[in-house]
N, CA and C of each residue as an Amber inpcrd file, in Angstrom:
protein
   612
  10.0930000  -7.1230000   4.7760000   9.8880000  -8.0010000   3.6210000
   8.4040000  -8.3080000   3.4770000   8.0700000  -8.1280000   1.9430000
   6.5480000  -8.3160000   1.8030000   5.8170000 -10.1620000   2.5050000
   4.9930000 -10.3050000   2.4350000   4.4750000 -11.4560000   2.8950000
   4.3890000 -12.3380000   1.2070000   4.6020000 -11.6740000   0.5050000
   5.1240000 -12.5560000  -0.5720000   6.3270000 -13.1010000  -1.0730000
   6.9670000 -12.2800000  -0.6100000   8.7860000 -12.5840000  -1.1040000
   8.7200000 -13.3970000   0.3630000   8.2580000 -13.1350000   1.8910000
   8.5390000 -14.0440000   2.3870000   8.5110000 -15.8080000   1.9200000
   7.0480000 -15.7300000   1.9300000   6.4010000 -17.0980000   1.0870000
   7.5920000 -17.3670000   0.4680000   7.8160000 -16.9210000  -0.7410000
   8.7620000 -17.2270000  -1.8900000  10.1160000 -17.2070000  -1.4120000
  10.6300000 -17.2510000   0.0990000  11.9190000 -17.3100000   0.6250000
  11.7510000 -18.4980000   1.1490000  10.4930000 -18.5630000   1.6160000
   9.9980000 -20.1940000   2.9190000  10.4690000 -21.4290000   1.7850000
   9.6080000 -21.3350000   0.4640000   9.3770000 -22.5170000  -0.6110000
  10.8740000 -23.1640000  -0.9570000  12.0100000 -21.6320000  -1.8110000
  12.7480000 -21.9720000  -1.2330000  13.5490000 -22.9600000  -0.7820000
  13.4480000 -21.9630000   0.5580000  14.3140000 -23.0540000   1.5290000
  14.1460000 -24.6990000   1.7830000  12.6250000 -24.5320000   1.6280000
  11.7440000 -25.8430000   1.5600000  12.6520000 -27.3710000   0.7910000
  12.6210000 -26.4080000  -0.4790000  13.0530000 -27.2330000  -1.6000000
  14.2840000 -27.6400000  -1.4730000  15.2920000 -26.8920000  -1.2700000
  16.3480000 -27.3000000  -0.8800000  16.9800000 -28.1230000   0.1680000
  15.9600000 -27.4610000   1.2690000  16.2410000 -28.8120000   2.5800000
  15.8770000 -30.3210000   1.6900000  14.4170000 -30.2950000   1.2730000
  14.5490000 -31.5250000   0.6660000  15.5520000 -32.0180000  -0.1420000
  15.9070000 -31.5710000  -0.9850000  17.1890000 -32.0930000  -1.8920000
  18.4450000 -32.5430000  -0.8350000  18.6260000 -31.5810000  -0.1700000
  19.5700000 -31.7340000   0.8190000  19.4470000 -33.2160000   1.6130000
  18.5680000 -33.1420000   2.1320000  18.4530000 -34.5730000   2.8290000
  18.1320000 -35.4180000   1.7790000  17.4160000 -35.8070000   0.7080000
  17.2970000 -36.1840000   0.1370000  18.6590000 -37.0250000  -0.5680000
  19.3860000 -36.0170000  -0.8840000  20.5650000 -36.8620000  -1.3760000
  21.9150000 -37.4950000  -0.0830000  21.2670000 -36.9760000   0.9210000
  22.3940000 -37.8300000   2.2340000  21.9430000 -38.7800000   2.3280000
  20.2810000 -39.0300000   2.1160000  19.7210000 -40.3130000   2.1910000
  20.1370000 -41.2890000   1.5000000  19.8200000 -40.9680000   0.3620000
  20.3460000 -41.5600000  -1.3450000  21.5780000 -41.9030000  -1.3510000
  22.8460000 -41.1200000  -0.2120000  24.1130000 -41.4180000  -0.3910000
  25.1860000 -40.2680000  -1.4250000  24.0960000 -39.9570000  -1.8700000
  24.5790000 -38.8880000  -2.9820000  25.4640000 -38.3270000  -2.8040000
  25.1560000 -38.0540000  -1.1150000  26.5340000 -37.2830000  -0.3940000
  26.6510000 -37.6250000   0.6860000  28.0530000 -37.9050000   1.0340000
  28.1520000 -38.4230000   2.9620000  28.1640000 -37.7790000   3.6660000
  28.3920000 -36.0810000   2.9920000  29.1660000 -35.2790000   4.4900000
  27.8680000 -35.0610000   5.6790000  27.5910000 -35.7010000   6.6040000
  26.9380000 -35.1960000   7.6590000  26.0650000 -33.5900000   7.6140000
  27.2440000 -32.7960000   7.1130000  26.8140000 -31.3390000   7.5380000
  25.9060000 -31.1900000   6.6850000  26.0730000 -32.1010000   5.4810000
  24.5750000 -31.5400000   4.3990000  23.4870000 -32.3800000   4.8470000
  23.1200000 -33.0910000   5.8000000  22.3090000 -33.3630000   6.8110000
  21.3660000 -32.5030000   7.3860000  22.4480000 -32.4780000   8.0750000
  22.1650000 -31.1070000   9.3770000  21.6610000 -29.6300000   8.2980000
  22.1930000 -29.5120000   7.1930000  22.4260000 -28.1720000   6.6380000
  20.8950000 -28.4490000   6.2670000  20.4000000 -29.4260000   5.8050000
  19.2010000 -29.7210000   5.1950000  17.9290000 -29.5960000   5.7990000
  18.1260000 -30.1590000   7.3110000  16.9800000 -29.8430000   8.4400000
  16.9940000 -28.4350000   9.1710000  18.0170000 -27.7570000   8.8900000
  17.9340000 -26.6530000   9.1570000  16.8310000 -25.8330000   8.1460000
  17.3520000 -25.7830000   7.1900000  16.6610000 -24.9670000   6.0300000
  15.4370000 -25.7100000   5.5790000  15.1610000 -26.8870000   6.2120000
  13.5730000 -27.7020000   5.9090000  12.8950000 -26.8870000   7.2680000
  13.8920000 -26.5980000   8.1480000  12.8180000 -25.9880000   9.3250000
  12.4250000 -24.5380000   9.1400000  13.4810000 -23.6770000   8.9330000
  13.3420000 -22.5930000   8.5060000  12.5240000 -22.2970000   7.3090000
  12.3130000 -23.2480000   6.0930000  11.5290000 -22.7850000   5.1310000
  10.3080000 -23.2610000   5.6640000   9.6090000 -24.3440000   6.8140000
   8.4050000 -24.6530000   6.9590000   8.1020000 -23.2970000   7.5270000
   8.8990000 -22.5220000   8.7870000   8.2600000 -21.6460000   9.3470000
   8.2840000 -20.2900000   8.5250000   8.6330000 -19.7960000   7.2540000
   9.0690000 -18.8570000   6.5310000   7.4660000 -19.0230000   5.5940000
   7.3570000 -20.3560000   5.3480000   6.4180000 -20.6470000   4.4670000
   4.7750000 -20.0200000   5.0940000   4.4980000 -20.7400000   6.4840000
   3.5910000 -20.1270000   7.1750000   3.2110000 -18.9760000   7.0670000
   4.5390000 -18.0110000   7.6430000   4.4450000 -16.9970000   8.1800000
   4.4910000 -15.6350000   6.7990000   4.7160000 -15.8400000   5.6180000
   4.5490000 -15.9980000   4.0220000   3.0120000 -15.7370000   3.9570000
   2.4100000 -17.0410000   4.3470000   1.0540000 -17.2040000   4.1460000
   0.4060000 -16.1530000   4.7420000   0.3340000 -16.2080000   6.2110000
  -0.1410000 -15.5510000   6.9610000  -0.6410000 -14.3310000   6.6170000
   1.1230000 -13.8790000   6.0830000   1.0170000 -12.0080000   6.0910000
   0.3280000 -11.8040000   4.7510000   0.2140000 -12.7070000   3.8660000
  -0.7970000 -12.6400000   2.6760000  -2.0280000 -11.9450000   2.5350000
  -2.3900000 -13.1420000   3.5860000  -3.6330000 -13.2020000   3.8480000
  -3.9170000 -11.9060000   4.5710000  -3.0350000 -11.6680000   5.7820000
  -3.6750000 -10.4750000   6.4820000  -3.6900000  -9.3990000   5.1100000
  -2.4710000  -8.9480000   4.5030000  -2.0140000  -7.7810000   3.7090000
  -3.7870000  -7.4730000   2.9170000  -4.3060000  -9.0710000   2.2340000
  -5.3860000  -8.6940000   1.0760000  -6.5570000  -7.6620000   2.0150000
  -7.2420000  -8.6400000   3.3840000  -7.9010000  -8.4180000   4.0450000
  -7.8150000  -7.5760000   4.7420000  -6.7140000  -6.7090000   5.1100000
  -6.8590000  -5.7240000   6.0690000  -6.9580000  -4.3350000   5.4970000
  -7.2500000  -3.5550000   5.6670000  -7.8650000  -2.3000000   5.1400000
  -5.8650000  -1.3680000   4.3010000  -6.5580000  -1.0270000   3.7610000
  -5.2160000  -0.7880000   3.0110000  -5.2080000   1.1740000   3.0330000
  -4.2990000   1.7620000   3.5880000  -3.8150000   3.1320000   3.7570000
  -3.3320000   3.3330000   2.7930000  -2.6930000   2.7120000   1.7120000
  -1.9260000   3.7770000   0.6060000  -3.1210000   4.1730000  -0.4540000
  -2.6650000   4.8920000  -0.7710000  -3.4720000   5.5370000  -2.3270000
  -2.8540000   5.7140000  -3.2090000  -3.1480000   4.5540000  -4.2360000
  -2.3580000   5.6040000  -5.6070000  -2.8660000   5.5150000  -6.7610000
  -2.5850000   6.7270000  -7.5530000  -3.6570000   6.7500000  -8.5680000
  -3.9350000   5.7260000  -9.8310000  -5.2330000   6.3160000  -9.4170000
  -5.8870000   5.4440000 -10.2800000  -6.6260000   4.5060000  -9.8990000
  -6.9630000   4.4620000  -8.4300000  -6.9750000   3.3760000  -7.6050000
  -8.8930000   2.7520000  -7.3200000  -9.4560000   2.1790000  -7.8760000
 -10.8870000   1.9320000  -7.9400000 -11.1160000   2.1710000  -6.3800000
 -10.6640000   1.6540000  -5.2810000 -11.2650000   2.1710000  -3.8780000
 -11.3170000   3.4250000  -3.7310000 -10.9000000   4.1310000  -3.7750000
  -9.7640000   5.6540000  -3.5010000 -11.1080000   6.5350000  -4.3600000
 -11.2090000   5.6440000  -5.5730000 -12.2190000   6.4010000  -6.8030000
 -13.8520000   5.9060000  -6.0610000 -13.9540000   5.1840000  -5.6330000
 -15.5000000   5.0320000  -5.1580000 -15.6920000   5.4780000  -3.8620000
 -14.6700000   5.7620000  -2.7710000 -14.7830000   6.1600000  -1.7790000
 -15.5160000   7.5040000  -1.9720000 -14.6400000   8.1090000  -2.7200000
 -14.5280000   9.6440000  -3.2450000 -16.0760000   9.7670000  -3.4790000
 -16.1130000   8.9350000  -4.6870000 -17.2350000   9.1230000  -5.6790000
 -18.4470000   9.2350000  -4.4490000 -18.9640000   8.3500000  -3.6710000
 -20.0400000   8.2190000  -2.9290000 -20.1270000   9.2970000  -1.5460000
 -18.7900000   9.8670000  -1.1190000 -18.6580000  10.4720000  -0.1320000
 -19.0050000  11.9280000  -0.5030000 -18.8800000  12.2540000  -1.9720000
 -19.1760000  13.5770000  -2.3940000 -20.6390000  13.5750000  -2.7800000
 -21.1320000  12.6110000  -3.4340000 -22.7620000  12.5840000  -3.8030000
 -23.1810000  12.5100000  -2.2530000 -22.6660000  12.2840000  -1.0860000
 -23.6030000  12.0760000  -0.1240000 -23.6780000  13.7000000   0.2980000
 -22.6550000  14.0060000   0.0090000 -22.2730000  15.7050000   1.0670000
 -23.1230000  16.7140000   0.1510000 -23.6700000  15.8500000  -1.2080000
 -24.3230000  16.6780000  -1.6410000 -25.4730000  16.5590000  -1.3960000
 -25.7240000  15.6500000  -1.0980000 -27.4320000  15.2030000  -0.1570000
 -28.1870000  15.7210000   0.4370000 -26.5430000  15.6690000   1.5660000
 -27.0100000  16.0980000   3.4130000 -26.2970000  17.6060000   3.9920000
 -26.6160000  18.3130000   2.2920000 -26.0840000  19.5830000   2.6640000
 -26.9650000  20.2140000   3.4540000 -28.2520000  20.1310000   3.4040000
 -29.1250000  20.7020000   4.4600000 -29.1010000  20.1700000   5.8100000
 -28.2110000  18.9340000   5.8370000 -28.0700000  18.3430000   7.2100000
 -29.6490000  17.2980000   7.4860000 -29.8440000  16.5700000   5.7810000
 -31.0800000  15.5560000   5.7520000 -30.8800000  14.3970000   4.6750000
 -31.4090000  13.0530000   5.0130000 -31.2840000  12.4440000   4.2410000
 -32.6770000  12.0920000   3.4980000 -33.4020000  12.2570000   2.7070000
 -34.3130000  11.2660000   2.3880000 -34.2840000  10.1780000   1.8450000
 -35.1240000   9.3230000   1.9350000 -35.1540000   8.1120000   0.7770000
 -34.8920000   7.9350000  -0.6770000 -35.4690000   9.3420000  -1.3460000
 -35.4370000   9.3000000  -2.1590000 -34.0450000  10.1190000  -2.7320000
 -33.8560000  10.5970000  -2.0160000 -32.3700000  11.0410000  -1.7330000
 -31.4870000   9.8280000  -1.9560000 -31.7480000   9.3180000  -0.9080000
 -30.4080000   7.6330000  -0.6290000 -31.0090000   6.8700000  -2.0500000
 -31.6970000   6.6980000  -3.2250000 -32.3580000   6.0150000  -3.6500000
 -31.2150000   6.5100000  -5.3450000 -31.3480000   7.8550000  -5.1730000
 -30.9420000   8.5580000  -6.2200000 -29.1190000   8.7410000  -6.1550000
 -28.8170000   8.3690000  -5.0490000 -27.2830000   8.2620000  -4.6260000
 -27.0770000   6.5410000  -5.2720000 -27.5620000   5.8260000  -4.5190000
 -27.1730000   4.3940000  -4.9190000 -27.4970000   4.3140000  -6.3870000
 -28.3240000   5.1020000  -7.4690000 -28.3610000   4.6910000  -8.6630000
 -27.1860000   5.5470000  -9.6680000 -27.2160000   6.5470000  -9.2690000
 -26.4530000   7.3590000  -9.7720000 -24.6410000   6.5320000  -9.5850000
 -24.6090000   5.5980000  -8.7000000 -23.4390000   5.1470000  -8.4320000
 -23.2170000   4.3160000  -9.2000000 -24.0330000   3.5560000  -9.3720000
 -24.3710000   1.9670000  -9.9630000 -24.2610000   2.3300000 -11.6560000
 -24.7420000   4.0140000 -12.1840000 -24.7490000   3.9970000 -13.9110000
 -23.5940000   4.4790000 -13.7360000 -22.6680000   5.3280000 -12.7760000
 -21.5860000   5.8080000 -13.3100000 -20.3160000   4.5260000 -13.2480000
 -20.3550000   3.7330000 -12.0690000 -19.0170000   2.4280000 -11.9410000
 -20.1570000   1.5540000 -12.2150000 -20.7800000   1.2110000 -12.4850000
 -21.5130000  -0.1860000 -13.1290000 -21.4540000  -1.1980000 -11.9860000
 -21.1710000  -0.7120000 -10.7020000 -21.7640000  -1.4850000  -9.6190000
 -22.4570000  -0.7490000  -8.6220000 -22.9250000  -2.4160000  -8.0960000
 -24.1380000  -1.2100000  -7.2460000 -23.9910000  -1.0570000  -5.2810000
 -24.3220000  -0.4720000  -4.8710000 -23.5760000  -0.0160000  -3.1430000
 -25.2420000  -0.0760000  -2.4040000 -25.2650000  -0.7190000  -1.6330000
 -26.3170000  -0.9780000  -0.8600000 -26.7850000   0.9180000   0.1600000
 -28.0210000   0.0890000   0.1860000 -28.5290000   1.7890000   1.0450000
 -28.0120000   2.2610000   2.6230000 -27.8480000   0.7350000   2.8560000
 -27.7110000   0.7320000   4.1350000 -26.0530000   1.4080000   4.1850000
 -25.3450000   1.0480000   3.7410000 -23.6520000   2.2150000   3.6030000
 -24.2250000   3.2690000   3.1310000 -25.0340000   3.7160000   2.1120000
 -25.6450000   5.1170000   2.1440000 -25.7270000   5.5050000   3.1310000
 -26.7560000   4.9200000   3.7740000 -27.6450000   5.9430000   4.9520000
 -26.1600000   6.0270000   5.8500000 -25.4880000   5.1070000   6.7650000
 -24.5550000   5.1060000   7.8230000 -23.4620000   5.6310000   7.2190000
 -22.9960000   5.6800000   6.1390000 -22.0860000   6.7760000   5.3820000
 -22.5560000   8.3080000   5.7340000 -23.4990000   8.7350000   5.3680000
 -24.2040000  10.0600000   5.6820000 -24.6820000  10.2810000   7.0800000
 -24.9500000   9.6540000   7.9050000 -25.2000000   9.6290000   8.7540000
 -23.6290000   9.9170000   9.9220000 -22.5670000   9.5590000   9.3560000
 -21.2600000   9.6630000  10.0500000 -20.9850000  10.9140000   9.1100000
 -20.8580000  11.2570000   8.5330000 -20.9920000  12.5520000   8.0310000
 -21.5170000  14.1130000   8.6160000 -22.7380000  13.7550000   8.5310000
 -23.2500000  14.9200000   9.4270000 -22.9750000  14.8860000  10.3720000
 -22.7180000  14.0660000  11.5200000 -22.0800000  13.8660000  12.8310000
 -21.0690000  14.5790000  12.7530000 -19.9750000  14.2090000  11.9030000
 -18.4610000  14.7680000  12.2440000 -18.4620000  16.1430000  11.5140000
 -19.5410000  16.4410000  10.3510000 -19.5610000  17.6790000   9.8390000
 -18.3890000  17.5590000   9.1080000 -18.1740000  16.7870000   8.0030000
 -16.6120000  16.5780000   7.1680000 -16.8210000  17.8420000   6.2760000
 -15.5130000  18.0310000   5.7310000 -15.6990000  19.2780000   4.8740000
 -15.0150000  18.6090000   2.8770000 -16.0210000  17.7990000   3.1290000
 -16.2390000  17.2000000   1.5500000 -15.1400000  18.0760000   0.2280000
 -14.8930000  19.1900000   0.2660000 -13.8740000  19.8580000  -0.3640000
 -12.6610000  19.5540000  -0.1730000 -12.1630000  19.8820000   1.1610000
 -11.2220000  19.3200000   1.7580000 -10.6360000  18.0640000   1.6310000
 -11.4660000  17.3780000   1.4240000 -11.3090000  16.0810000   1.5170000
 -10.9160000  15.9310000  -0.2710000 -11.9090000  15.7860000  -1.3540000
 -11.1350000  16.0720000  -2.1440000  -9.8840000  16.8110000  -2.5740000
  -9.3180000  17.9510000  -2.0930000  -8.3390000  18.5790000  -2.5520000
  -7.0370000  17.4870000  -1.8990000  -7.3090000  16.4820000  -0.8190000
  -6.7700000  15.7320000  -0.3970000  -6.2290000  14.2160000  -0.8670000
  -7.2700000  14.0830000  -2.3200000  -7.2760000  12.9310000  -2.5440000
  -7.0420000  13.4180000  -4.3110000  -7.3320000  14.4650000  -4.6940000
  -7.5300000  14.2690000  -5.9550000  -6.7740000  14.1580000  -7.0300000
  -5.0330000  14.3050000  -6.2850000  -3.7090000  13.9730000  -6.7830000
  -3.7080000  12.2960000  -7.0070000  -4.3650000  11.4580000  -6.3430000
  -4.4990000  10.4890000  -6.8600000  -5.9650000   9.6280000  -7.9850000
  -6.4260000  10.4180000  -8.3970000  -7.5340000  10.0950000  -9.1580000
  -6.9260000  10.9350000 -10.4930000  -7.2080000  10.1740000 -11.3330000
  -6.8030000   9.8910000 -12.8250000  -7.9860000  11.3390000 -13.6680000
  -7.6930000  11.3860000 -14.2920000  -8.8110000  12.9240000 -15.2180000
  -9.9660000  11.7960000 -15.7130000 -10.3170000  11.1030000 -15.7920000
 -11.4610000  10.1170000 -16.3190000 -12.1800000   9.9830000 -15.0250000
 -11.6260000   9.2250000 -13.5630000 -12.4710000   9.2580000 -12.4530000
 -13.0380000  11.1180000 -11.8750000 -12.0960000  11.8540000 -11.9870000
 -12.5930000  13.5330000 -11.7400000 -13.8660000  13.3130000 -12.2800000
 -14.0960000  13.2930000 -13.9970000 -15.1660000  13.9110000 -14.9200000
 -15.9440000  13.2280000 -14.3750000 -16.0200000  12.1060000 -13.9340000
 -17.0990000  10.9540000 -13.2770000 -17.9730000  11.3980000 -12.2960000
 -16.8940000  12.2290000 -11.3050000 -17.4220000  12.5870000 -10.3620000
 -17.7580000  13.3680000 -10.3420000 -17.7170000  14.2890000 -11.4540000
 -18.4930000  16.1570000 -11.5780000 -19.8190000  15.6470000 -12.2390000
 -19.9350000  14.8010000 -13.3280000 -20.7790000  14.1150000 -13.8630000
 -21.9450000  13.2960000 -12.7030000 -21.5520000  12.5010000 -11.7870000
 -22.3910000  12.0180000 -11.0080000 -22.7540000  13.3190000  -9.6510000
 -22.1850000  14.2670000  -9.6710000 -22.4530000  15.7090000  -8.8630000
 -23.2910000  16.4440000  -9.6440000 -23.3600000  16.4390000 -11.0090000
 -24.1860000  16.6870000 -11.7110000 -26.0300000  16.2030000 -11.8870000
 -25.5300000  15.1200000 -11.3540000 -26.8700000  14.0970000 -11.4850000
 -27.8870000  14.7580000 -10.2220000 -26.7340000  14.6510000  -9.2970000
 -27.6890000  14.2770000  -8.1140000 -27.9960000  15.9240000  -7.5800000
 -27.4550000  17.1160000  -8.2460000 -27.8300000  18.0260000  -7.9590000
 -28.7220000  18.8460000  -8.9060000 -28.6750000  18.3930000 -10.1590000
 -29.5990000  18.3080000 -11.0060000 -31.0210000  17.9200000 -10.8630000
 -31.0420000  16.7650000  -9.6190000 -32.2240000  15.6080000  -9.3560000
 -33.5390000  16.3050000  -9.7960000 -33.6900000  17.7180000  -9.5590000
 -35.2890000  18.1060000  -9.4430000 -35.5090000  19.0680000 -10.6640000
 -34.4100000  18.4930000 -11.8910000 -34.5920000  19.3400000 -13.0410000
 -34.3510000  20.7940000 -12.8320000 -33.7540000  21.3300000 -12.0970000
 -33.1160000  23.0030000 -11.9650000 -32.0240000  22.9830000 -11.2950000
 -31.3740000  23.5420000 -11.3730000 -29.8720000  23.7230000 -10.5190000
 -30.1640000  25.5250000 -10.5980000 -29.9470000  25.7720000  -9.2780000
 -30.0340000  27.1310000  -8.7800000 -28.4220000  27.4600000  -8.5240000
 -28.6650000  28.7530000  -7.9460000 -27.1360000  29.7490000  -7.7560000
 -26.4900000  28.8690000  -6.8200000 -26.8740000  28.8200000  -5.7560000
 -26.3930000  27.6570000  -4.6700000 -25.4130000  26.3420000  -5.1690000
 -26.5120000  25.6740000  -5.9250000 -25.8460000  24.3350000  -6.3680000
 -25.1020000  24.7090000  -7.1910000 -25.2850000  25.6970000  -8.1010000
 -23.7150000  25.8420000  -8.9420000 -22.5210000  26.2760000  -8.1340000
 -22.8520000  26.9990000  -6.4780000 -21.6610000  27.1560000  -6.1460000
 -21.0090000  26.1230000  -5.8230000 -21.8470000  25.0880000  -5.3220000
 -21.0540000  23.1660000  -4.9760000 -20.3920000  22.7420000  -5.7120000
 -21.3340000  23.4090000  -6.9430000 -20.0420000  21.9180000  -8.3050000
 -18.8980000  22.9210000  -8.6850000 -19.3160000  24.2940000  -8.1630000
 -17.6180000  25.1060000  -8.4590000 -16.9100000  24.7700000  -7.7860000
 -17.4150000  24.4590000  -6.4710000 -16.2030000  23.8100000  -4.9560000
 -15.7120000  22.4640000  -5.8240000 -16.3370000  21.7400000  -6.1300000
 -16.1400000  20.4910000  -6.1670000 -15.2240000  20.6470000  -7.3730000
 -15.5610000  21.1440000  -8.5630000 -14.4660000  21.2540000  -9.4400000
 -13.1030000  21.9950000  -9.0330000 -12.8780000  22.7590000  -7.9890000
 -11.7710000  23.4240000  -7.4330000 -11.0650000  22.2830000  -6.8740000
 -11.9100000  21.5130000  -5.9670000 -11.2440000  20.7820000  -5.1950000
 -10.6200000  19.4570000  -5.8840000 -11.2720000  18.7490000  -6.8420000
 -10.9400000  18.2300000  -7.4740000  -9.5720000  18.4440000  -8.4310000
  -9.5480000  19.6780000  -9.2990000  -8.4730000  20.3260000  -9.6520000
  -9.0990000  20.2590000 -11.1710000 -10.2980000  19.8700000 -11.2780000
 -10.6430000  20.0190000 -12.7980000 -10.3750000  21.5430000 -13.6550000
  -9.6300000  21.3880000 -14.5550000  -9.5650000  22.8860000 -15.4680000
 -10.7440000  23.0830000 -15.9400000 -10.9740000  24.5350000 -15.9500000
 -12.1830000  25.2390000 -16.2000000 -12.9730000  24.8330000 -17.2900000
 -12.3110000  25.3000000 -18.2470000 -12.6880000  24.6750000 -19.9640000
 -13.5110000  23.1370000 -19.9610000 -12.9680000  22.5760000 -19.1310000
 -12.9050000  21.1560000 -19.0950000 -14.0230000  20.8730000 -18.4420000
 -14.9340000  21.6560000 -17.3090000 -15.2880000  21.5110000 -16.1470000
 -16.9770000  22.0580000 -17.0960000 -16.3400000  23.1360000 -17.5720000
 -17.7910000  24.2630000 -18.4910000 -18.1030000  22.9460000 -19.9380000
 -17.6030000  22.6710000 -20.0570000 -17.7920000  21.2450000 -21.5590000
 -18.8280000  20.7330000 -20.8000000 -18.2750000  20.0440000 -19.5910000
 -18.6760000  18.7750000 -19.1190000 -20.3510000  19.2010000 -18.3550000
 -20.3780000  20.3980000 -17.9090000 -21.5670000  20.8710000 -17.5340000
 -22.5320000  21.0490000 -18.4270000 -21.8710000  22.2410000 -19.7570000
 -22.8540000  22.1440000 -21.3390000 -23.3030000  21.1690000 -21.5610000
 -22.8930000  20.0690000 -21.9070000 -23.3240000  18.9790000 -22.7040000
 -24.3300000  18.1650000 -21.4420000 -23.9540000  17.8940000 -20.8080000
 -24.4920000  17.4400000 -19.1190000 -25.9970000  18.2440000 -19.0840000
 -25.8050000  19.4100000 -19.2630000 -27.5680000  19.9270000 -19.1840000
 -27.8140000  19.8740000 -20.4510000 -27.6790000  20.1760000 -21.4620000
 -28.4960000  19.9590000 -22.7350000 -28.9930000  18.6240000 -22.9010000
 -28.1630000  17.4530000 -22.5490000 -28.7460000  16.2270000 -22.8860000
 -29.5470000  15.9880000 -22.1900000 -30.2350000  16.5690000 -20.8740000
 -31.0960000  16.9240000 -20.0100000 -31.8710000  17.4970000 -19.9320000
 -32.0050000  18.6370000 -20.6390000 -32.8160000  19.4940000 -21.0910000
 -33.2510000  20.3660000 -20.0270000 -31.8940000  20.7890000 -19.0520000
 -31.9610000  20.7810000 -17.6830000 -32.0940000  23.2160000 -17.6580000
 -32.4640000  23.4960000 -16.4310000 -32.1700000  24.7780000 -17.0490000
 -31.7340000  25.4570000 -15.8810000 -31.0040000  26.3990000 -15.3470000
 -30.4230000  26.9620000 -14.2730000 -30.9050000  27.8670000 -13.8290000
 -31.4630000  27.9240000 -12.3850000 -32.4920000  29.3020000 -12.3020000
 -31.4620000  29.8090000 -11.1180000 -31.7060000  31.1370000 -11.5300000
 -30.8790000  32.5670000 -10.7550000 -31.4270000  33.1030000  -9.2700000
């Protein structure tokens, strides 16, 4: 049982113990057992009520395993874990690197992610050597076709950064659009328009 329907079982019981005693007091009713019946269920809803609370509280605060789409964590995890792998593909971070990750984050979700989860984000990265594809083809059943384009769009940015995208980097954003599951058509739009408004040019 969720820690909310608990709560909402504790209150409840709460209420009713009160009434319960309430009206043996009052006389309302003599029988004894609605007494007894009353401190029972005043005890049981105090400790139902707590323990309600409790799991609340833990449920908001504790790190949450499900994913489902559409899900803004799930979508920024993604989002920042792929601009980083596009970083520290040489196995380096620079500043201006981490500088161009945190902004690129901040115009695409309109908030902004400190450097310091940059850097120790990337930094656990190259350590474990994640395979950033993988990982999308893992997640991308739950991200919506609006968070995808976001993220080919902000893969765009940051591999774009030095005004050329070479053979190389187009093979990344082909991984990344595979892994993602973006359709082709969809994927070639979003790139056209993406370098022209850039005035960006692709060298061979």
């Amino acid at each position: 049982m969720g820690g909310i329907r608990v709560l909402a079982t504790g209150i409840t019981l709460l209420i009713l113990g009160f009434i319960a005693i309430g009206a043996y007091q009052t006389h309302s009713v003599t029988d004894p057992l609605v007494m007894t019946g009353g401190s029972v269920a005043l005890g049981v809803g105090v400790l139902l009520t707590l323990l309600g609370f409790l799991s609340s509280v833990f449920q908001e605060f504790s790190p949450k395993t499900g994913i489902h789409r559409g899900d803004t964590a799930i979508f920024s995890h993604t989002l920042i874990r792929c601009m980083i792998a596009i970083t520290v593909a040489d196995n380096e971070l620079e500043d201006e690197e981490v500088k161009a990750v945190a902004s690129v984050f901040k115009r695409v979700t309109g908030s902004p992610v400190g450097e310091k989860i940059i850097r120790e984000t990337a930094g656990e990265m190259m350590e474990s050597g994640v395979d950033i594809i993988s990982e999308l083809k893992n997640t991308q059943s739950s991200l919506d076709k609006s968070s995808k384009e976001k993220i080919i769009i902000a893969s765009l940015y940051i591999l774009a950064a030095d005004g050329i995208m070479d053979e190389g980097e187009e093979m990344f954003l082909e991984d990344i659009r595979d892994g993602l599951k973006v359709p082709m058509g969809r994927f070639n739009k979003i790139k056209k328009d993406f370098l022209a408004s850039r005035n960006l040019t692709k060298r061979g």
